[in-house]
MIBA-493108 format. One record per residue (C-alpha): residue number from 0; residue in three letters; chain; x, y, z. Coordinates in nm, 2 decimals. Example, Ala and Ser with C-alpha at 12.3 -4.5 7.8 and 13.67 -1.06 7.14 Angstrom:
REM MIBA-493108
+-----+-----+----+--------+--------+--------+
|   i |  aa | ch |      u |      v |      w |
+-----+-----+----+--------+--------+--------+
|   0 | ala |  A |   1.23 |  -0.45 |   0.78 |
|   1 | ser |  A |   1.37 |  -0.11 |   0.71 |
+-----+-----+----+--------+--------+--------+
***
This chain:
REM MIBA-493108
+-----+-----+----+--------+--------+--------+
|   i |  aa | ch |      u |      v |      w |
+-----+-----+----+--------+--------+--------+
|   0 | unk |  A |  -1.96 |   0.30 |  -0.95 |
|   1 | unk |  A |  -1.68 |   0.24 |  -0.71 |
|   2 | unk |  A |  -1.86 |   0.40 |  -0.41 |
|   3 | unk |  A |  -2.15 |   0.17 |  -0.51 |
|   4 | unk |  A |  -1.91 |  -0.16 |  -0.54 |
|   5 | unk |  A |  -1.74 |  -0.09 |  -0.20 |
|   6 | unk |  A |  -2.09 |  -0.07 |   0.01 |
|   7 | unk |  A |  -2.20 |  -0.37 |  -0.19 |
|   8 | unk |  A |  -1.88 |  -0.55 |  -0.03 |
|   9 | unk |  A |  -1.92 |  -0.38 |   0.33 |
|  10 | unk |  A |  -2.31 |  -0.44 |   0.38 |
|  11 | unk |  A |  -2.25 |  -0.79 |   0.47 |
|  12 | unk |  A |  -1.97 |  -0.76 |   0.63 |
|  13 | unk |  A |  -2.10 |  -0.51 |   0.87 |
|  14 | unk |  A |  -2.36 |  -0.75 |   0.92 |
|  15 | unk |  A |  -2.10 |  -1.01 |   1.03 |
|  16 | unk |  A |  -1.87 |  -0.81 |   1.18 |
|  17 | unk |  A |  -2.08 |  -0.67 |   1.46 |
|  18 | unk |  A |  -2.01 |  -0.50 |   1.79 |
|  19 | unk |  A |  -1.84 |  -0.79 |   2.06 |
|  20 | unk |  A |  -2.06 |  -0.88 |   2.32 |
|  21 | unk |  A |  -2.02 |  -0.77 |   2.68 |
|  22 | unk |  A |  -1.65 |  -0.88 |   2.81 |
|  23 | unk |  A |  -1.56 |  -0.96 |   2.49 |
|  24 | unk |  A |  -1.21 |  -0.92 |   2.39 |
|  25 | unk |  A |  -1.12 |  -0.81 |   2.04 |
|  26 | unk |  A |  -0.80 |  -0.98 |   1.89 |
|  27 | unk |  A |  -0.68 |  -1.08 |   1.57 |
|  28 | unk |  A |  -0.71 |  -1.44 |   1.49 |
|  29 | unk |  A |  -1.01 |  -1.45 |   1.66 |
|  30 | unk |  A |  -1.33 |  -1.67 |   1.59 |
|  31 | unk |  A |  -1.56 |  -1.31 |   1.57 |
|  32 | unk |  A |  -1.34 |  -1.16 |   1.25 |
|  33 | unk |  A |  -1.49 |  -1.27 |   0.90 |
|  34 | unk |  A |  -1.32 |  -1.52 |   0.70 |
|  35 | unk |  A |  -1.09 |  -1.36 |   0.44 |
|  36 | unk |  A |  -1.30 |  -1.30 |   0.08 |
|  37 | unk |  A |  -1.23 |  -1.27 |  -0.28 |
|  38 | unk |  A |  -1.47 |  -1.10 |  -0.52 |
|  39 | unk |  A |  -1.45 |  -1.02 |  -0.89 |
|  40 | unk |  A |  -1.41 |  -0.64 |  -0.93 |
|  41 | unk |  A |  -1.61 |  -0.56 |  -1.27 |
|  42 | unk |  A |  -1.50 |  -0.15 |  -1.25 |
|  43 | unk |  A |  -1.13 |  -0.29 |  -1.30 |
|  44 | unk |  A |  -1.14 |  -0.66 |  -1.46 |
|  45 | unk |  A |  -0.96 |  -0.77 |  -1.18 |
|  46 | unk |  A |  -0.97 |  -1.00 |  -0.81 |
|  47 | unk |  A |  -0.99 |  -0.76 |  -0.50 |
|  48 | unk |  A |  -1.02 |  -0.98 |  -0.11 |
|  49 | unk |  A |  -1.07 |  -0.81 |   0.19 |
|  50 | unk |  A |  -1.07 |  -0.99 |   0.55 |
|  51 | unk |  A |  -1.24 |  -0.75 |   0.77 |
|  52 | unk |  A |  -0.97 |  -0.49 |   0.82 |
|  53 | unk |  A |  -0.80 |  -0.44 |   0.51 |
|  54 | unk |  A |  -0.90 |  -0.46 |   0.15 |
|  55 | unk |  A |  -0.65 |  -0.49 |  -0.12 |
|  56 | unk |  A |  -0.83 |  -0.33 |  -0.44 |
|  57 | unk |  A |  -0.64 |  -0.35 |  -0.78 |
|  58 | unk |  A |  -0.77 |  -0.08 |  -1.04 |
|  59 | unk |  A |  -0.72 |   0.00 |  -1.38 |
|  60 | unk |  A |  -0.46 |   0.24 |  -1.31 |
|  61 | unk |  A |  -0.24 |   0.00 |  -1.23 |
|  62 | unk |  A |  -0.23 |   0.06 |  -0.85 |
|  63 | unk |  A |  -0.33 |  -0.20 |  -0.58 |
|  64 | unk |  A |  -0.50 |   0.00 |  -0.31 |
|  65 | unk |  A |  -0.56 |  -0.05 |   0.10 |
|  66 | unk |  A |  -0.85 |   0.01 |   0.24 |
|  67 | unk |  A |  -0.92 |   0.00 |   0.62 |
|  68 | unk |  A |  -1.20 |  -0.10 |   0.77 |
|  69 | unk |  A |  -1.26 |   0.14 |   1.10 |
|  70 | unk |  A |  -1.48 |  -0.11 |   1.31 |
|  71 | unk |  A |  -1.59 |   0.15 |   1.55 |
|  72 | unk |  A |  -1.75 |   0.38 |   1.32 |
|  73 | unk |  A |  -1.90 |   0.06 |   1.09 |
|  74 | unk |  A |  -1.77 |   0.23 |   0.77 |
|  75 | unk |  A |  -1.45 |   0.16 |   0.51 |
|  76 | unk |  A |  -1.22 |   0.40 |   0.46 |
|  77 | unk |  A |  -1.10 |   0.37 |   0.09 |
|  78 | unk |  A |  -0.77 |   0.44 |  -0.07 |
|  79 | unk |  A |  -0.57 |   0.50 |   0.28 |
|  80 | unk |  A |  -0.25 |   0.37 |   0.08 |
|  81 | unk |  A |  -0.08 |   0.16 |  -0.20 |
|  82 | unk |  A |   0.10 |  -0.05 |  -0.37 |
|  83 | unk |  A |   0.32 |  -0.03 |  -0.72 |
|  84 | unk |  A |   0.59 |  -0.18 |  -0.88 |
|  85 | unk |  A |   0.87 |  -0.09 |  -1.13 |
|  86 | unk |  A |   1.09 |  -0.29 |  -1.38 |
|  87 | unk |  A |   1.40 |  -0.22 |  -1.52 |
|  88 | unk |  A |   1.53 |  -0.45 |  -1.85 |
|  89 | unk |  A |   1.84 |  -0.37 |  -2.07 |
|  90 | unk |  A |   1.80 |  -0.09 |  -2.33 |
|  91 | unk |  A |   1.45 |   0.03 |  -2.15 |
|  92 | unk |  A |   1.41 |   0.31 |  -1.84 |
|  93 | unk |  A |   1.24 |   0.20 |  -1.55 |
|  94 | unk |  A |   0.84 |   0.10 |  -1.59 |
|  95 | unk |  A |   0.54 |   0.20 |  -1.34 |
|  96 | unk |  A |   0.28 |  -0.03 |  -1.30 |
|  97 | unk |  A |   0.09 |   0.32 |  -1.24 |
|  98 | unk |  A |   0.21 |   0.54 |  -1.50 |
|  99 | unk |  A |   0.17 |   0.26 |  -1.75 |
| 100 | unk |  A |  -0.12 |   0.14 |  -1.59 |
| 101 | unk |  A |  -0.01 |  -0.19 |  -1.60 |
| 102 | unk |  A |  -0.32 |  -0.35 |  -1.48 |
| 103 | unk |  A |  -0.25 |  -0.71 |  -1.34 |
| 104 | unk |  A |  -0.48 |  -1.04 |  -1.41 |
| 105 | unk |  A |  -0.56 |  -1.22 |  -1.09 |
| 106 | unk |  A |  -0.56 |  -1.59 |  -0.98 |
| 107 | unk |  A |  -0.70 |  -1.73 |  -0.63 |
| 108 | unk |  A |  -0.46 |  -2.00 |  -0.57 |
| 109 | unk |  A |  -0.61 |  -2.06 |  -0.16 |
| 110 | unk |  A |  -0.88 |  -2.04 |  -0.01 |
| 111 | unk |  A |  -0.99 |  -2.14 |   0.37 |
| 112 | unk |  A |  -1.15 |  -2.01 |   0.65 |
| 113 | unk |  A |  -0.82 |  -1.88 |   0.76 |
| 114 | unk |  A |  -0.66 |  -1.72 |   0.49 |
| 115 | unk |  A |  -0.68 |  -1.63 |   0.10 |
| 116 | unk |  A |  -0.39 |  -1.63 |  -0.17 |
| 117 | unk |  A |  -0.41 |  -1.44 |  -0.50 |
| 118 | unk |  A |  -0.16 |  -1.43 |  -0.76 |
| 119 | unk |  A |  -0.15 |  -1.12 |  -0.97 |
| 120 | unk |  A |   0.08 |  -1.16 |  -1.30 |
| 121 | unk |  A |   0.19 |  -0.79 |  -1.44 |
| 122 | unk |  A |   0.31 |  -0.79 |  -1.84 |
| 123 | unk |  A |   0.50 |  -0.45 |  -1.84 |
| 124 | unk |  A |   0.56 |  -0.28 |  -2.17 |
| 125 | unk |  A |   0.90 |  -0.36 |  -2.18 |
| 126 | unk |  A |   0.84 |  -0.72 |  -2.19 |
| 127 | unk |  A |   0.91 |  -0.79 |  -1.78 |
| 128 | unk |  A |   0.64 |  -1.06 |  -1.65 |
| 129 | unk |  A |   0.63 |  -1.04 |  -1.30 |
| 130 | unk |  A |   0.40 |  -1.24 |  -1.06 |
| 131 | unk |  A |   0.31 |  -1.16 |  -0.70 |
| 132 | unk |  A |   0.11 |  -1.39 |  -0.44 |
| 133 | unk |  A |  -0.10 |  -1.20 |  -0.24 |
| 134 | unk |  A |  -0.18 |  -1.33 |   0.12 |
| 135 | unk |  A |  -0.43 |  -1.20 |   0.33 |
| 136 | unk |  A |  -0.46 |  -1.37 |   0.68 |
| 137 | unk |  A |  -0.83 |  -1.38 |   0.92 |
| 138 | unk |  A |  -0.80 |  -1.13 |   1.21 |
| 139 | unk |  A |  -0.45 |  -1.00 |   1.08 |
| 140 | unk |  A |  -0.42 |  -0.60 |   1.03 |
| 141 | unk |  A |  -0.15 |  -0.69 |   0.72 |
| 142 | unk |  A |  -0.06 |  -0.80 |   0.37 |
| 143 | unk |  A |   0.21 |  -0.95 |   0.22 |
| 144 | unk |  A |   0.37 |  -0.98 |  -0.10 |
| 145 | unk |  A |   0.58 |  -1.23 |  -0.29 |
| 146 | unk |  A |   0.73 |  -1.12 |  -0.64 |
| 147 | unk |  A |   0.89 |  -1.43 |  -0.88 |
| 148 | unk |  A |   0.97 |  -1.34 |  -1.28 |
| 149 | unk |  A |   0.75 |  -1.54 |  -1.45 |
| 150 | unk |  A |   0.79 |  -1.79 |  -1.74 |
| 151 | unk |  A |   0.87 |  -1.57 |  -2.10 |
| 152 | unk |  A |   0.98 |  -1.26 |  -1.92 |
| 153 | unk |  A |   1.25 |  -1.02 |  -2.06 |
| 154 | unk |  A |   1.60 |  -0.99 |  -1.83 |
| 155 | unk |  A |   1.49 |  -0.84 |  -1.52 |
| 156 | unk |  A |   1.80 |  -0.57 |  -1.39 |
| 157 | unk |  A |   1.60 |  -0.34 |  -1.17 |
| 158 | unk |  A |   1.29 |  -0.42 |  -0.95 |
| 159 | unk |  A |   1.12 |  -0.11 |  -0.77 |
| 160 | unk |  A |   0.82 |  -0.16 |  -0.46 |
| 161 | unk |  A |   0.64 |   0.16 |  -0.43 |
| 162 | unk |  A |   0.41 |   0.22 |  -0.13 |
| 163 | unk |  A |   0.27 |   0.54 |  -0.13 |
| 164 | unk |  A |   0.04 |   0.72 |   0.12 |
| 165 | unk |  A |   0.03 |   1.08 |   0.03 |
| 166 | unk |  A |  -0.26 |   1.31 |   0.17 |
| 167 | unk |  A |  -0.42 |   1.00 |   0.28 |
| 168 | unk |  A |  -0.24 |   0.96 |   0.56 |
| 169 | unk |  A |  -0.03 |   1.26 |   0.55 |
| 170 | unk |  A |   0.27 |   1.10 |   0.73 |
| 171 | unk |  A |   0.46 |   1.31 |   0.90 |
| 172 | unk |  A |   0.72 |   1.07 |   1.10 |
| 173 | unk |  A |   0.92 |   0.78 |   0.95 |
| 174 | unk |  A |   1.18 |   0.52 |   1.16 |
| 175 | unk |  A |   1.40 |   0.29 |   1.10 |
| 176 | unk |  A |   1.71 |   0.13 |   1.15 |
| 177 | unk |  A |   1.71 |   0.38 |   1.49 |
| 178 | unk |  A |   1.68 |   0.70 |   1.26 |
| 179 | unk |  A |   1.44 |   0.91 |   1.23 |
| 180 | unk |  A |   1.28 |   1.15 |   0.94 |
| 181 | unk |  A |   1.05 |   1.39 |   1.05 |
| 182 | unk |  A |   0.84 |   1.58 |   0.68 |
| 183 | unk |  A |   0.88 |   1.92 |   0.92 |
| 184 | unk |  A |   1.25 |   1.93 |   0.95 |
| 185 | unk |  A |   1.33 |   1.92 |   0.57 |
| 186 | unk |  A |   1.43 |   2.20 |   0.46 |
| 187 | unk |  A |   1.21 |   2.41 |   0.31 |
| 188 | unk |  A |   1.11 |   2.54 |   0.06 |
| 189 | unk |  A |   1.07 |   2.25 |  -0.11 |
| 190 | unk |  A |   1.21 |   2.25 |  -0.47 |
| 191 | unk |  A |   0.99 |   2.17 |  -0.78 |
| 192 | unk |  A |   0.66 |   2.16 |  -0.77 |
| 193 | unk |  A |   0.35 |   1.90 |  -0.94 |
| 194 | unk |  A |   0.62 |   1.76 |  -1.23 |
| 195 | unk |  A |   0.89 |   1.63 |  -1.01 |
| 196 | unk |  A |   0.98 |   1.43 |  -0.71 |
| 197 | unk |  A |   1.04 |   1.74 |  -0.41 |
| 198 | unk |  A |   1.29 |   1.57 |  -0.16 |
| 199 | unk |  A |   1.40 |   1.28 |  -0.19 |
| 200 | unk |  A |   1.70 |   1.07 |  -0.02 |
| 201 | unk |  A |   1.83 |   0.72 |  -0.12 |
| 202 | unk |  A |   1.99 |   0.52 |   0.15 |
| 203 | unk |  A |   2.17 |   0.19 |   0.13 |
| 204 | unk |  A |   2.36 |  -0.05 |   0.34 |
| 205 | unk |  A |   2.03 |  -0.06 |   0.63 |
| 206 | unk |  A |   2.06 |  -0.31 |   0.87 |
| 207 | unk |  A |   1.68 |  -0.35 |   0.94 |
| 208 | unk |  A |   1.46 |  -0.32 |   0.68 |
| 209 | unk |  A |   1.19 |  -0.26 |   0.90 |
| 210 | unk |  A |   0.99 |   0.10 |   0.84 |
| 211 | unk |  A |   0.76 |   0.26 |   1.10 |
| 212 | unk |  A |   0.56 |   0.59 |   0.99 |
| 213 | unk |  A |   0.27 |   0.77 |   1.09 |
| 214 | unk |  A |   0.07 |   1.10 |   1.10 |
| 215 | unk |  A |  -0.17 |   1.29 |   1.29 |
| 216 | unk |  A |  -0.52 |   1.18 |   1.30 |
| 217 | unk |  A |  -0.77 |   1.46 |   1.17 |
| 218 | unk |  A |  -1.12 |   1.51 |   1.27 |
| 219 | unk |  A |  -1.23 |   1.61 |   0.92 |
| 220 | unk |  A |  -1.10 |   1.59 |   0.57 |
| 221 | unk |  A |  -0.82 |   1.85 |   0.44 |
| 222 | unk |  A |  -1.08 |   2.06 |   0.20 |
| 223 | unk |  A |  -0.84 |   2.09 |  -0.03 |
| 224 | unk |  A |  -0.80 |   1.73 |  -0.13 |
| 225 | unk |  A |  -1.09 |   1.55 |  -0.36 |
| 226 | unk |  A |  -1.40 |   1.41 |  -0.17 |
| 227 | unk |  A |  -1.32 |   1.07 |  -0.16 |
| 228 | unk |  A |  -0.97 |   1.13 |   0.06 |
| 229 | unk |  A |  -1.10 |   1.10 |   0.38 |
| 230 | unk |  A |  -0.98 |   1.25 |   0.69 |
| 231 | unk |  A |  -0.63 |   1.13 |   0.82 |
| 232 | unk |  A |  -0.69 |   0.81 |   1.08 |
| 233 | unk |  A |  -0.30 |   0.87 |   1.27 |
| 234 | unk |  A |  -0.25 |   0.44 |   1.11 |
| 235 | unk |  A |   0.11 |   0.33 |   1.30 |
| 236 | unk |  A |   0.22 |   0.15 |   0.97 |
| 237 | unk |  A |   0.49 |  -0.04 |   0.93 |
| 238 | unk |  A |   0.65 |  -0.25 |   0.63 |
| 239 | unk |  A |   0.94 |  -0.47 |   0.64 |
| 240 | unk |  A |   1.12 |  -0.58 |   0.36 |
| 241 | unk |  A |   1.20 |  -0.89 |   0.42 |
| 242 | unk |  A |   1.44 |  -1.00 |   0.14 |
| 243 | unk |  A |   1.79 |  -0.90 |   0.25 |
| 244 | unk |  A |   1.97 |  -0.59 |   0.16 |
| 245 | unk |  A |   2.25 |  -0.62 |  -0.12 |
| 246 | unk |  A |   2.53 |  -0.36 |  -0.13 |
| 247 | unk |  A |   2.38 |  -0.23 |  -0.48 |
| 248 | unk |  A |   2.05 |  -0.24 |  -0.36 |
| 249 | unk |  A |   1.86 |   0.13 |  -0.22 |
| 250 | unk |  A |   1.54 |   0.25 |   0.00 |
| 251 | unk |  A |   1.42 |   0.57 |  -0.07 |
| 252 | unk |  A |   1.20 |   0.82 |   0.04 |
| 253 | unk |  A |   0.99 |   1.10 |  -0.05 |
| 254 | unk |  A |   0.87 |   1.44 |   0.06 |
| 255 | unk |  A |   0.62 |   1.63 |  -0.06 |
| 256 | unk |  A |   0.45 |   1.95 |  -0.03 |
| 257 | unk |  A |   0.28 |   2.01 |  -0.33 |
| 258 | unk |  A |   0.06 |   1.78 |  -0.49 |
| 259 | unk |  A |   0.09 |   1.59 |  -0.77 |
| 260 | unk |  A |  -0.24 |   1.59 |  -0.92 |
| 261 | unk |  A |  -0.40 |   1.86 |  -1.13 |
| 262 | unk |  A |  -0.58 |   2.07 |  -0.92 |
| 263 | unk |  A |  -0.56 |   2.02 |  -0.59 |
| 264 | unk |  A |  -0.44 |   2.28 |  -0.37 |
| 265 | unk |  A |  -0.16 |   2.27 |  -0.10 |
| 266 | unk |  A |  -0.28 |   2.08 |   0.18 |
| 267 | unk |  A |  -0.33 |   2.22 |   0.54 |
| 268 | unk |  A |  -0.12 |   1.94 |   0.63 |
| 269 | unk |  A |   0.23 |   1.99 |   0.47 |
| 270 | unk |  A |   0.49 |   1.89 |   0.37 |
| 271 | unk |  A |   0.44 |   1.53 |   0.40 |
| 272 | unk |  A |   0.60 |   1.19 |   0.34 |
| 273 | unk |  A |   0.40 |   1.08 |   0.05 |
| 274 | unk |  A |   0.57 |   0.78 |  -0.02 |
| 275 | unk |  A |   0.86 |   0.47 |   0.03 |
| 276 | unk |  A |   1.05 |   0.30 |  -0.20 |
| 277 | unk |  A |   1.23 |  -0.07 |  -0.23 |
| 278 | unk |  A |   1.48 |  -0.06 |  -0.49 |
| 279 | unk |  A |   1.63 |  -0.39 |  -0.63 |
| 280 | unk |  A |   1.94 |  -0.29 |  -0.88 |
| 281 | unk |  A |   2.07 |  -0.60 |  -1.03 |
| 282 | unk |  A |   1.89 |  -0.91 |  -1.11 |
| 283 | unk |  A |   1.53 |  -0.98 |  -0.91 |
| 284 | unk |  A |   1.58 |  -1.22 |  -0.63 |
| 285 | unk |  A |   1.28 |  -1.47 |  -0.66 |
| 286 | unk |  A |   1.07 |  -1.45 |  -0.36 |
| 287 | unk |  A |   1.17 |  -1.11 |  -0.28 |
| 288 | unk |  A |   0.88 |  -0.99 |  -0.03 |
| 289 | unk |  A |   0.72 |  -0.70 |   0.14 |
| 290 | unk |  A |   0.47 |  -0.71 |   0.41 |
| 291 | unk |  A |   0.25 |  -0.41 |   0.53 |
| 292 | unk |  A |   0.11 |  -0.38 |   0.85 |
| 293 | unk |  A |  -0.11 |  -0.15 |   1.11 |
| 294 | unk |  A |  -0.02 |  -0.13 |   1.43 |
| 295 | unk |  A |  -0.26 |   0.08 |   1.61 |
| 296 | unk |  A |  -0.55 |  -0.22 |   1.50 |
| 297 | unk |  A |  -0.67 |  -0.16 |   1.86 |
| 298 | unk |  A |  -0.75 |   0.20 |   1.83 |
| 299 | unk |  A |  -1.00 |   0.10 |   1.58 |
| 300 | unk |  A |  -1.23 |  -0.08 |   1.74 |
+-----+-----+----+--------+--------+--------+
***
């Protein structure tokens, strides 16, 4: 069903997104990229947009996915990455949109030819309403994110963004604030296993909130993953956290070299970064924002 949903999206945009003509030059903002689009997804009750490179896909559980759109081979890649959150209130441990499958309800608040806004409101189990605004931009290879509380909610002390890659992408480099974490010069082995976080390392006190990571492209899929993990594309990612950094306040990390799904063997690819995280401690400032983006659009095309 979600195979069948995602070609009924990409049919016509393939059809509108066609190879440039002679001497033309492919860049974002241009006239030749579709204008951004919202759809009702029926599989998960919710709003998904897409805007000719990326597709932001909420599902039922409780993760908002990326897809990227690989214009020179006329096909979507699905599931390259994503997006959770986490709440914290007083007398409760921390909530996972995913784990609790916190599924979000949707509201298009814009639309134009030149970009789309989607409010997503999340009603956590321990009685934190969040709301994020959604904005996807025509021609622009990135997403951002706005979280507020929302009317009713419980006290908000902890606010967690979660954006995970894992096999997908099989990141093997991450840099920032001029450091740099490479998954191959961890230690290993790695301790633990499928029922608990491998490495990890929480940092505070970064002057640049700005993340760069990447992996090696592959020509096929790793066989030991599922068939709908597609082979690794080498995406230059990047997301900046915008909100500044408080002294109480913590990004994280985490390495991985066993899987945590049921099943799936080691990769061939491993370890990996499978994941960042943006940790609030303390009340949630409204407007606090995240932004992910691909750099190597170009490559694409």
């Amino acid at each position: 069903m979600l195979l069948l949903m995602l070609a009924q999206v990409a049919l016509p945009l393939l059809a509108e997104t066609g190879n440039p003509a002679p001497g033309e030059t492919m860049v974002p903002g241009g006239a030749h990229w579709p204008v951004p689009t919202c759809y009702p997804d029926p599989t998960d009750n919710t709003t998904a947009c897409h805007n000719g490179i990326l597709q932001v896909r909420p599902s039922r559980f409780g993760i908002i996915w990326f897809d990227f759109y690989h214009r020179g081979e006329d096909r979507w890649y699905i599931g390259k990455n994503n997006l959770n959150l986490m709440t914290l209130v007083p007398g409760e441990g921390w909530q996972n949109t995913e784990l609790d499958r916190v599924v979000p309800t949707a509201q298009v608040i814009l639309t134009s030819e030149a970009v789309v806004e989607v409010r997503y409101f999340f009603r956590f189990p321990n009685g934190a309403r969040v709301h994020t605004d959604m904005r996807l931009q025509r021609g622009a290879p990135g997403v951002s994110f706005e979280v507020h509380q929302s009317p009713g909610s419980a006290a908000i002390t902890g606010f967690q963004w979660h954006v995970t890659f894992g096999q997908a992408e099989a990141v093997q480099v991450l840099h920032f604030d001029d450091r740099r974490i490479g998954a191959a010069d961890i230690p290993k082995p790695l301790p633990g296993g499928r029922e608990r976080v491998q490495h990890h390392e929480f940092i505070r006190n970064i002057e640049n909130p700005e993340f760069r990571f990447s992996g090696v492209a592959t020509a096929q899929p790793d066989p030991a993953n599922p068939r709908w993990m597609s082979r690794v594309l080498g995406l230059r990612q990047r997301v900046t956290w915008e909100g500044p950094m408080r002294p109480q306040d913590h990004f994280a990390y985490e390495v991985r070299d066993v899987p945590w799904q049921p099943g799936w063997g080691v990769p061939g690819q491993a370890p990996w970064i499978e994941g960042l995280w943006f940790i609030r401690n303390g009340p949630l400032p409204d407007g606090d924002r995240l932004t992910y983006t691909i750099d190597n659009l170009a490559d694409f095309l």
